[in-house]
Steps between C-alpha positions, in 0.01 A plus 500: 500500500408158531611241211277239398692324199397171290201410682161381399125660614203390427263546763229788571637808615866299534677818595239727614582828656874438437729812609837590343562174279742379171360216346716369220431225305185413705192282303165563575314211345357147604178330540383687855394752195597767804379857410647849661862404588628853607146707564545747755913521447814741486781594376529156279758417269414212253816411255481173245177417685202288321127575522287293450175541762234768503564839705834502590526853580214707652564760716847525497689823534912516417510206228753434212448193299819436267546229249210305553218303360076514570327231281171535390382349832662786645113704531498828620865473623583916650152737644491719755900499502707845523855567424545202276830434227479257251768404256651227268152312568258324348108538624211314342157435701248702430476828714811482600515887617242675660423812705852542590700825564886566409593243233794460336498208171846490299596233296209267508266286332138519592199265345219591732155598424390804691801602582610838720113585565440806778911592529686803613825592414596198253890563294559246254822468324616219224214255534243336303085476607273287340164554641148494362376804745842689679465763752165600504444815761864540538672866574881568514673292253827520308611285217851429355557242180133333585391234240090464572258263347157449617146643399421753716793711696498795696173577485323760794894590580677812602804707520674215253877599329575225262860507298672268181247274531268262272120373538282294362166536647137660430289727722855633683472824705106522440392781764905555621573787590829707488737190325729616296674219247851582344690329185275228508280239276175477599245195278196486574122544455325816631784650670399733769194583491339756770825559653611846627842668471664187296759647347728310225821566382696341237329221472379273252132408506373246314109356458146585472281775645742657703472744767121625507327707785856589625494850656849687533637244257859619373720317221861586454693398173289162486486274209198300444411169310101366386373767699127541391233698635773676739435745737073499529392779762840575555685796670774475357885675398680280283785494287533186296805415265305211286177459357157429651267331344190682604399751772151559632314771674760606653393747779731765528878585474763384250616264267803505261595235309684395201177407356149358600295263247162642610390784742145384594234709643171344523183707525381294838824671679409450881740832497638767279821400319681789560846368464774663262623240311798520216621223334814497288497910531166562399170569742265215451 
């Protein structure tokens, strides 16, 4: 493998097509405002190298990036890669993964709008995301110790396993289907609405309107916290060890809690709330 060590790039397409390469403690920066430094590349190593121009990585195939740093200039930095490690990094630039296959993301920090849209087979361990719209159409992913912040996450995903994690978001995991979330806070607005086989367990859930239109929607030991109007058109198996402060029309299934402030079925149902629903051992 060919080192490249404490050199500067900042032309267009400085090391296009580049075969078999360790860069360490490379720059790519400078006034050429250069774009697409390693498109079309393989098996790269980058270690304690800075980013700092658009497109960096497209179409590169046998990639690990450790220990370093995309700026906010970094746009777009990694799409159309495959087989790509990332660790002890920090990425910023917005979109700076995309429609790539076989990711691995441990111990970094990401600030990146639209970040990890169209991916396959994603693992993240030990990092924090803060993005306003994260992995959008995404299928395959694993989380470890993830810290997420953003509006929107997850959203139009599948075949998601998320552990010991925290998130502050709204809209996550609308229309996802088969994610299943373990001993994990989840704050947020509207959480999950028309998804499909979302299945929670031990987890803490905390703000308003949460999980309507879900089908195959399954809670295990969950607390919640200012949960109003839960659970609208809802099919739904839950077992909740706090209080809720309202359901409504639910569809089917069942609810236990240790008590509900108000059960509310409204006369203008779309659908038949059928659900069984007891609250501090009584049927409601």
């Amino acid at each position: 493998m060919k080192m490249i060590e404490d050199q500067r790039f900042g032309e267009e397409r400085a090391l296009y097509h580049m075969q078999e390469a360790h860069l360490r403690n490379c720059r790519f920066e400078g006034a050429e405002d250069g774009e697409s430094a390693l498109k079309e590349s393989r098996h790269i190593v980058a270690e304690r190298c800075y980013f700092d121009l658009r497109y960096p990585f497209w179409h590169v195939s046998d990639l690990r990036v450790t220990d370093c740093e995309m700026t906010e200039h970094c746009r777009a930095a990694m799409w159309y890669d495959s087989g790509v490690k990332i660790s002890g990094s920090k990425l910023g630039g917005i979109k700076a993964l995309r429609e790539c296959r076989g990711v691995e993301l441990s111990d970094c920090t990401v600030n990146s709008p639209e970040f990890g849209w169209k991916c396959e087979n994603i693992a993240i361990g030990n990092s924090s995301i803060v993005s306003e719209y994260a992995f959008l159409e995404s299928k395959s992913i694993r989380a470890q110790g993830l810290t997420f912040e953003g509006k929107y996450s997850f959203q139009y995903t599948q075949d998601v396993a998320i552990e010991r994690s925290r998130f502050k978001t709204k809209d996550a995991f609308w229309h996802a289907k088969n994610v299943t979330v373990t001993d994990s806070v989840i704050d947020g607005e509207y959480l999950g609405w028309y998804s499909e086989g979302l299945t929670l367990v031990r987890c803490h859930i905390k703000g308003t309107q949460p999980l309507c239109y879900c089908k195959r929607l399954t809670l295990i030991d969950c607390t919640m916290e200012d949960c109003d109007l839960a659970f609208e058109y809802s099919d739904v198996e839950a077992s909740i060890h706090s209080s809720i402060l309202s359901v409504k029309n639910v569809r089917s299934g069942h609810i236990t809690a240790d008590a509900i402030g108000e059960v509310i079925c409204t006369p203008d149902s779309v659908y038949p709330a059928e659900a069984v629903i007891v609250a501090g051992g009584e049927n409601k």
